[in-house]
C-alpha positions in Angstrom: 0.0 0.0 0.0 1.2 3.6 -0.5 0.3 6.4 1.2 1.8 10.0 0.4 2.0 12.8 3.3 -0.5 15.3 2.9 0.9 19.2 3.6 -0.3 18.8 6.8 1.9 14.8 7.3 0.2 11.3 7.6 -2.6 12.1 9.6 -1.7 9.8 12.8 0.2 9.8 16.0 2.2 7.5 18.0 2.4 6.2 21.5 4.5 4.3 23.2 7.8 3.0 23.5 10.5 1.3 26.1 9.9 4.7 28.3 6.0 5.2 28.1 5.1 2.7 30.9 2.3 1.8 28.1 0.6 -1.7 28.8 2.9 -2.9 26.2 6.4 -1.5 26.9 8.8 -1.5 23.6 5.8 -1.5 21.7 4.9 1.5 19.3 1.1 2.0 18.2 -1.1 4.0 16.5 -2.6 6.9 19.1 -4.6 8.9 16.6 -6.0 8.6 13.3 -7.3 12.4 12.3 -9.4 12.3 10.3 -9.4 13.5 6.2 -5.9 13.2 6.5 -3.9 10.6 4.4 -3.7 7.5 7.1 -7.4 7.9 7.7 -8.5 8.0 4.0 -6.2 4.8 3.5 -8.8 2.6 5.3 -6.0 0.3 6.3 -5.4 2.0 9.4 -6.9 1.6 12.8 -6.0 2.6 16.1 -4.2 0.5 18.5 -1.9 -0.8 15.0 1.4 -1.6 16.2 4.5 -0.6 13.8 6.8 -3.1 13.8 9.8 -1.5 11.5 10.4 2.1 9.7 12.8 2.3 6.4 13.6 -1.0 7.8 15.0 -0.4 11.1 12.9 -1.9 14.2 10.7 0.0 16.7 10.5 -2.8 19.0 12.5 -1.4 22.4 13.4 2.3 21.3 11.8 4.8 22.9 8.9 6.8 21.7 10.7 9.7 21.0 13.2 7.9 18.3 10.3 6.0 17.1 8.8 9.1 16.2 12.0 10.0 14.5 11.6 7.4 12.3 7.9 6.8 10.9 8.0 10.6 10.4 11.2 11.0 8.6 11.3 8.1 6.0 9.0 6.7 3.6 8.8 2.7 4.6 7.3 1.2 7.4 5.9 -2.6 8.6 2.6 -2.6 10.3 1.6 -5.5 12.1 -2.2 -5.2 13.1 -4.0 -6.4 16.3 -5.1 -9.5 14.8 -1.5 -10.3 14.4 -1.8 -10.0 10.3 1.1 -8.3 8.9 1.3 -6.2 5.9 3.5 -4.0 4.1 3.3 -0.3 4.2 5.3 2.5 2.2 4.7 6.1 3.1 6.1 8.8 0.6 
């Protein structure tokens, strides 16, 4: 799937992260879809989604301020959702 940044970014927020305290620690999921924004109008996207992997380097264990980093900055990124499917995502 593709998905290309709007002016305003992807339309979604993160939380979590090896420094959160989140249920999950070292996990990184979707906080926020907003809506009309380009993860919301993919359809794909829920939240509670967990990213597994951005341009190929692994969330898992960093904390949620280098995840950030990350999805934000580069164009590639796993998702694996709550139902434990996985499927790839590139973001342009």
């Amino acid at each position: 799937m593709s998905l290309l940044k709007s002016s305003q970014g992807l339309g979604l927020s993160v939380a979590g992260g090896v420094d959160s305290g989140d249920q999950w620690p070292g996990l990184i999921r979707i906080k926020r879809l907003f809506v009309h924004q380009p993860a919301w109008q993919s359809g794909q996207l829920s939240q509670g989604d967990i990213l597994l992997a951005a341009n190929g380097v692994t969330l898992i264990g960093l904390t949620n301020y280098v995840s950030e980093t990350l999805v934000f900055n580069n164009h590639a990124m796993t998702l694996r959702e709550r139902d434990a499917s996985s499927r790839e995502m590139t973001l342009a």
